[in-house]
KOLLUMSE-425031 format. One line per field, with one value per residue (C-alpha): residue number from 1; y, z, x; residue in one letter. Coordinates in nm, 3 decimals, always signed. Each point is the difference from the previous one (the first is absolute). Layout:
N
k	NUM; ...
py	Y; ...
pz	Z; ...
px	X; ...
r	a; ...
END
This chain:
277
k	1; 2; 3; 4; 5; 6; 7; 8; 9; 10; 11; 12; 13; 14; 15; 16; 17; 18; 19; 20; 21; 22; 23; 24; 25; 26; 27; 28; 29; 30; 31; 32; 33; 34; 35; 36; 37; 38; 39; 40; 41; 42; 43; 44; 45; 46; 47; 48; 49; 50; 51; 52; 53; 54; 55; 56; 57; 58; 59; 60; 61; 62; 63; 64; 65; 66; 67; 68; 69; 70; 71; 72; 73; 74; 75; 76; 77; 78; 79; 80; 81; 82; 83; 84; 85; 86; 87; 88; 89; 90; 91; 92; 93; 94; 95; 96; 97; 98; 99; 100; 101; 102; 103; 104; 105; 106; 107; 108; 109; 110; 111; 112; 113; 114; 115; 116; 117; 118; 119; 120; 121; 122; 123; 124; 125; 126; 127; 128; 129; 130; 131; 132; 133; 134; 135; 136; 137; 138; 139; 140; 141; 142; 143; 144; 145; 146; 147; 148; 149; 150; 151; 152; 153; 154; 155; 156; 157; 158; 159; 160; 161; 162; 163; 164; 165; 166; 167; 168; 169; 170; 171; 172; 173; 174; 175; 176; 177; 178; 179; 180; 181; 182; 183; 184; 185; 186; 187; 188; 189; 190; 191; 192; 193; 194; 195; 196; 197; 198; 199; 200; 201; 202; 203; 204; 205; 206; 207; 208; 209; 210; 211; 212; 213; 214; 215; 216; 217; 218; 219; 220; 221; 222; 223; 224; 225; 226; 227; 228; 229; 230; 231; 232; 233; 234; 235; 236; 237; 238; 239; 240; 241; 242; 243; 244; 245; 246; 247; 248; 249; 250; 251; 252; 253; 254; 255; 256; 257; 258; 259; 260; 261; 262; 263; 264; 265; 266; 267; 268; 269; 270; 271; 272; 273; 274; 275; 276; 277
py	-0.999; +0.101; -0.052; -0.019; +0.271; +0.368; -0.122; -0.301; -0.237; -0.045; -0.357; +0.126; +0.236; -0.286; -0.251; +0.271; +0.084; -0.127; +0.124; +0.242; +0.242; +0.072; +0.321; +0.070; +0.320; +0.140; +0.282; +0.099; +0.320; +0.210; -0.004; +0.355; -0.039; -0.362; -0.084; -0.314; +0.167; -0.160; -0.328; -0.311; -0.010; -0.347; -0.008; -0.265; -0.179; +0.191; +0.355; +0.309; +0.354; +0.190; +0.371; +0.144; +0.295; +0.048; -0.056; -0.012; +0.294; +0.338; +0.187; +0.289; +0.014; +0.166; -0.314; -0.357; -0.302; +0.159; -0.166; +0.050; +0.061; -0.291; -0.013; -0.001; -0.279; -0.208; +0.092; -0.147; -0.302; -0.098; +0.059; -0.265; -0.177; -0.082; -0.116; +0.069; -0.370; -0.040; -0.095; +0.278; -0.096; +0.290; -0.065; +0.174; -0.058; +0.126; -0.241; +0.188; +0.402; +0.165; -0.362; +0.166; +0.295; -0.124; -0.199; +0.309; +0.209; -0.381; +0.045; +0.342; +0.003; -0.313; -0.265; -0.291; -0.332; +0.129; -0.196; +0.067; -0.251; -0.061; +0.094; +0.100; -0.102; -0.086; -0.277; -0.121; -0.043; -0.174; -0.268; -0.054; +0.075; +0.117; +0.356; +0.192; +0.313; +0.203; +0.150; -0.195; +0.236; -0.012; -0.157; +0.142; +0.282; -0.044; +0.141; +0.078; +0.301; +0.250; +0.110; +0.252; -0.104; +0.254; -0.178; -0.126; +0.320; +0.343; +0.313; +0.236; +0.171; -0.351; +0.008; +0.308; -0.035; -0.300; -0.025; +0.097; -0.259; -0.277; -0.243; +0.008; -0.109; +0.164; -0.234; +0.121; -0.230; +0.177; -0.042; +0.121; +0.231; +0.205; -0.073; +0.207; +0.292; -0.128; -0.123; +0.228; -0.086; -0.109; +0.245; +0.409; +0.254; -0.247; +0.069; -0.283; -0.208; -0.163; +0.055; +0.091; -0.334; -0.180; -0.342; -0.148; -0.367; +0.013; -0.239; -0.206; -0.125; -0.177; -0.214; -0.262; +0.111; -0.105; -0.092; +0.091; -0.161; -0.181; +0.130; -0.050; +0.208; +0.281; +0.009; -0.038; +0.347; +0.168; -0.085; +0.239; +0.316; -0.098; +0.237; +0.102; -0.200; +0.176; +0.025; +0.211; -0.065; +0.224; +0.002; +0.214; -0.010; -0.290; -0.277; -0.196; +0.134; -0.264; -0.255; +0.074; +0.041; -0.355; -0.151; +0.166; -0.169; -0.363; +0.018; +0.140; +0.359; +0.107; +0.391; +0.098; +0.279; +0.102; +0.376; +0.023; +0.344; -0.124; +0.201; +0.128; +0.219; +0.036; +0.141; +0.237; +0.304; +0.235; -0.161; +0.038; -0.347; -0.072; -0.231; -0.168; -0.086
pz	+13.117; +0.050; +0.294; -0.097; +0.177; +0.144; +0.324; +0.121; +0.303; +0.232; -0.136; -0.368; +0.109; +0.199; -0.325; -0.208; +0.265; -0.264; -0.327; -0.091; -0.190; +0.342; +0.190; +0.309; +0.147; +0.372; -0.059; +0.377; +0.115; +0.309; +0.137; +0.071; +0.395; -0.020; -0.095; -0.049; +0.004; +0.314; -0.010; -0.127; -0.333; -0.143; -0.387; -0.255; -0.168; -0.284; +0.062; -0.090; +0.104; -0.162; +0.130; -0.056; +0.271; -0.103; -0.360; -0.148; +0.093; -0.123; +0.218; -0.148; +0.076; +0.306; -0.021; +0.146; -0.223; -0.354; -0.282; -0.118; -0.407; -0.164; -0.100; +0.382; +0.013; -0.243; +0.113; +0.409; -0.190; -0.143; +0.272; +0.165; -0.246; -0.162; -0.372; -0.262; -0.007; +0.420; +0.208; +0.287; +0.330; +0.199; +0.409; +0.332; +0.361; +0.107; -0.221; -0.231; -0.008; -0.213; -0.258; -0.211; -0.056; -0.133; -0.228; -0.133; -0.039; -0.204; -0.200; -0.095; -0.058; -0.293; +0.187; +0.001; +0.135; +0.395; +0.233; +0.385; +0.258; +0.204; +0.352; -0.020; +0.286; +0.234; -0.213; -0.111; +0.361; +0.071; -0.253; +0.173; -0.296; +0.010; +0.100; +0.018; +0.167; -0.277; -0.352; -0.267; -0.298; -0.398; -0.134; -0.365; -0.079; -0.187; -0.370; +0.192; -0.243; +0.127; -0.220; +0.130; -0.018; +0.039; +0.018; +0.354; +0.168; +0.099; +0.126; +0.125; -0.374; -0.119; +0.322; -0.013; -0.430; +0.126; +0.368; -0.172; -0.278; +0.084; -0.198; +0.258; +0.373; +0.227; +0.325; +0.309; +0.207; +0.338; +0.295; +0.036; +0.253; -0.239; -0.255; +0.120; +0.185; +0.303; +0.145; -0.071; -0.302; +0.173; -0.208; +0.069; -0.210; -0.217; +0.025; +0.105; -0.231; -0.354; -0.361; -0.119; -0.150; +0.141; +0.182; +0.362; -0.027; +0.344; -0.140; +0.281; -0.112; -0.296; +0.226; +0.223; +0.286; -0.161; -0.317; -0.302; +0.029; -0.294; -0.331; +0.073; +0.313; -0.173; -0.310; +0.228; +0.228; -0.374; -0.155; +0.200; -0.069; -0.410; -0.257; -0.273; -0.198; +0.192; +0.357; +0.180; +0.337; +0.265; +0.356; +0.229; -0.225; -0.246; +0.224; +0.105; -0.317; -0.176; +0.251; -0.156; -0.356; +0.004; +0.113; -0.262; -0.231; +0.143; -0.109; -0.322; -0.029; -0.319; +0.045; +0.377; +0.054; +0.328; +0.094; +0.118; +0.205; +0.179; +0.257; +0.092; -0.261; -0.092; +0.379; -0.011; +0.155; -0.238; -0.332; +0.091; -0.219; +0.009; +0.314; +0.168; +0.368
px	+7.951; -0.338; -0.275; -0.355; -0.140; +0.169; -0.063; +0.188; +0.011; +0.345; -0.024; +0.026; +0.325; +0.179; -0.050; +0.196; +0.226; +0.323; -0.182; +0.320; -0.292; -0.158; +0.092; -0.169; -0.053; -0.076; -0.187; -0.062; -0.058; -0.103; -0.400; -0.117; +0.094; +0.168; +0.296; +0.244; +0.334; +0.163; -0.155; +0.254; -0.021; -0.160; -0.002; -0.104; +0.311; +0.135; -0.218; +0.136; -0.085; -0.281; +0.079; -0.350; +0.062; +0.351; +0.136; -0.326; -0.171; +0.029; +0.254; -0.060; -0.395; -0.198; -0.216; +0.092; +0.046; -0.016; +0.106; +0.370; +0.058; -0.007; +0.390; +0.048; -0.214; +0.121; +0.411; -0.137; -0.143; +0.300; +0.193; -0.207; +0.081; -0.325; +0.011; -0.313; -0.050; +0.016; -0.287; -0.101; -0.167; -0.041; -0.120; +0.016; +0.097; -0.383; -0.173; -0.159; +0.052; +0.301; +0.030; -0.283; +0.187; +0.280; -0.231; -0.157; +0.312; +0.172; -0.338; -0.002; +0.419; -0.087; +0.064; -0.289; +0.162; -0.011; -0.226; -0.077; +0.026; -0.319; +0.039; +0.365; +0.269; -0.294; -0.168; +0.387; +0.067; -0.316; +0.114; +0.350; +0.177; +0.376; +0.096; +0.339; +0.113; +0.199; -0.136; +0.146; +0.185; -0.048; +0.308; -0.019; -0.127; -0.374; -0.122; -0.351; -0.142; -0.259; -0.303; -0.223; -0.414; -0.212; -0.258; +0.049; +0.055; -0.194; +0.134; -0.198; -0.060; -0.153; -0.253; -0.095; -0.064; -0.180; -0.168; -0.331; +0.000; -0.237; +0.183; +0.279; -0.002; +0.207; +0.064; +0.176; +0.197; -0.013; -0.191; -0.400; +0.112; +0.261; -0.185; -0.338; +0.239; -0.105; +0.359; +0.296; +0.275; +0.313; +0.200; -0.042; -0.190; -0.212; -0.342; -0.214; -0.280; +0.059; -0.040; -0.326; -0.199; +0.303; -0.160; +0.155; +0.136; +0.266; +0.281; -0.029; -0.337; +0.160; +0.232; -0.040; +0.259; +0.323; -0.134; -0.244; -0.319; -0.130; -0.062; -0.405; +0.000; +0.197; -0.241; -0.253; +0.126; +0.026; -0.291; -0.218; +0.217; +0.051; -0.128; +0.249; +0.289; +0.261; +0.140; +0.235; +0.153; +0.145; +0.053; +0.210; +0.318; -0.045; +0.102; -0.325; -0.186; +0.206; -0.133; -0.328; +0.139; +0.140; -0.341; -0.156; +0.252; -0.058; -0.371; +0.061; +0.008; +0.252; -0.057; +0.169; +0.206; +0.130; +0.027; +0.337; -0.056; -0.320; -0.123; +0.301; +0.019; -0.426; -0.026; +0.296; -0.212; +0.183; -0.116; -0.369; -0.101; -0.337; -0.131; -0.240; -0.094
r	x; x; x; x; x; x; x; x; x; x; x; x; x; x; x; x; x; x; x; x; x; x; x; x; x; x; x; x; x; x; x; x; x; x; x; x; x; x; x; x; x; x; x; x; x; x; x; x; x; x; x; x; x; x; x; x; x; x; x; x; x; x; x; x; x; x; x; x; x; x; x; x; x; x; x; x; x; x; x; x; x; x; x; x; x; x; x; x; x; x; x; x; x; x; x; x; x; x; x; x; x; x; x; x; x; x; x; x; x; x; x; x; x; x; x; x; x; x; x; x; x; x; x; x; x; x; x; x; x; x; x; x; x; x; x; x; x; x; x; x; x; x; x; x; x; x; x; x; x; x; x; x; x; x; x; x; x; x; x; x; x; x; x; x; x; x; x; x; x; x; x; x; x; x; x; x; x; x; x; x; x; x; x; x; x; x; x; x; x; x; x; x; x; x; x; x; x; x; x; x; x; x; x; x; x; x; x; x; x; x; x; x; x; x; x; x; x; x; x; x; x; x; x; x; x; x; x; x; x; x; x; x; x; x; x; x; x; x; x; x; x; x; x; x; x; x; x; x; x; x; x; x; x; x; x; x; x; x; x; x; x; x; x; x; x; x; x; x; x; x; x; x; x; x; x; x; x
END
């Protein structure tokens, strides 16, 4: 089963509600300063639980969020119960904030047939369409298999080899106030500012509330930052630098990568890495 674009409507989802390919995934996590935990839990039929902040991030890493090994990967995959041949649609209980994430860590594990629904739990609600309180489980065990892509990921080697290049644009995802020093990181001893050459797009102004505006009003927020053939995207710890990373995507950029450290490692005082204010 396939959709025809990455980005799909609630209607789309409930139609393929009994396709036994499909595996859905909540991929909600924690806002910096908001949280869900507490709230009933309301779920779309079938979803299973996309750990981003527990089983699939590094434990062993100062940072938050990073990437686990790909073996890791690929084991929590199966678990889940997701197949090479299944169809992934990844959304989130905020709309649209940690979805994109989990697309870009499916996309840079090997994994191409995973689609995000627009808007999330909000817009599924909105439609009336059936909810249930509990996390469904995988019943088999899946042969999901991991391959690592380069290509879709920067650590803070690949930036600093390539923040001067002007065939690549480096977009960061976080507000004009972080972004110019101006309002303090929420996280202790970073420094304040950005990457040098790096260009402000706040994540936000890719979305419509809820939901991703159209593909015209994202190319049109692009277009006037657009110089080389390649773009990398970081934030505050990779989260809403996917938000931008997948809008990129729906209007046809092929080269993304997604610095998984983001500023929370780039502004680590100690490492002294070149910034801007």
């Amino acid at each position: 089963m396939e959709f025809s674009s990455s980005l799909i409507e609630p209607q789309e989802l409930y139609e393929a509600l009994q396709d036994e390919a499909l595996i859905i995934l909540d991929c909600t996590i924690d806002k910096v300063g908001k949280s869900l935990k507490g709230t009933p839990l309301e779920l779309i039929p079938n979803s299973l639980f996309f750990d981003i902040e527990g089983k699939l991030s590094d434990p062993k890493s100062k940072l938050p969020h990073t990437l686990i090994k790909p073996q890791q990967y690929e084991e929590e995959m199966q678990q889940l119960g997701i197949n090479q041949d299944s169809t992934v649609v990844l959304y989130d209980r905020w709309g649209v904030y940690s979805s994109p994430r989990a697309w870009w860590m499916f996309k840079v594990m090997g994994f191409d047939s995973v689609y995000i629904l627009n808007g999330g739990l909000p817009l599924w609600k909105k439609n009336k369409y059936p909810l249930v309180k509990e996390y469904a489980h995988a019943k088999v065990k899946g042969n999901f298999m991991a391959t690592f892509r380069e290509e879709y990921y920067a650590d803070k080697e690949y930036v600093l080899a390539h923040y001067k290049n002007k065939e690549v644009d480096i977009f960061d995802a976080r507000s004009k106030g972080r972004f110019t020093g101006l309002v303090p990181e929420p996280r202790k001893g970073l420094k304040g500012g950005h990457i040098p050459h790096s260009k402000n797009i706040p994540f936000e102004e890719v979305l419509d509330g809820e939901t991703y505006k159209s593909k015209e009003e994202i190319a049109s927020i692009f277009q006037h930052h657009l110089n080389g053939n390649e773009q990398i995207f970081t934030c505050g710890s990779g989260i809403t630098a996917s938000i931008l990373a997948f809008a990129s995507h729906l209007i046809g950029q092929q080269k993304l990568r997604v610095y998984d450290g983001s500023w929370a490692e780039w502004g680590i005082e100690e490492l002294n890495l070149p910034t801007e204010l």
